[in-house]
C-alpha positions, 0 to 999 in steps of 0.5 A: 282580733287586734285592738285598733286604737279610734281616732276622733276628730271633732270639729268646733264652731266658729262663734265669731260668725253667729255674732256677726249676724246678731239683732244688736245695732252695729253702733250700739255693739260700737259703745254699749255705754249708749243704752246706759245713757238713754237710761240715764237721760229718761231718769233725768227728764222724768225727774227734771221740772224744767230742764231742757233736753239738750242740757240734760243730754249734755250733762249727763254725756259730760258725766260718763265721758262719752263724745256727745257727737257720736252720741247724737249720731247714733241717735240720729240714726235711731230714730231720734227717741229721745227727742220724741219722747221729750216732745210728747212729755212736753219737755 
């Protein structure tokens, strides 16, 4: 009885599909700096007496060098959260 040399092949996934079909926004995946703003904005609300929403919305953008359009765009698409929040804290 010779011995036979085995061959194994293995085959991998591809990862690049699974991410595709991820619960991730397509414009939050587009700058993740997003969700870092929004947090930013909510802190700065909180802690602000009189501050206008724009304002702050425009500072804080203005600080992290994001392009504020496409910020509102995407807020805009997302239902505008910071906007209701704002409303229902009175600011």
């Amino acid at each position: 009885m010779a011995n036979a040399a085995t061959k194994r092949v293995v085959t991998l996934a591809d990862h690049r599909a699974s991410e595709e079909t991820s619960d991730v926004p397509a414009e939050l995946g587009a700058s993740p700096l997003y969700g870092v703003a929004m947090l930013k904005i909510a802190m700065e609300l909180k802690k602000s007496v009189t501050g206008d929403l724009d304002d702050i919305l425009s500072g804080v953008l203005g600080s992290m060098n994001l392009p504020e359009a496409d910020f509102r765009d995407f807020l805009a698409k997302n239902g505008g959260l910071l906007r209701t929040i704002a409303a229902r804290k009175r600011y």
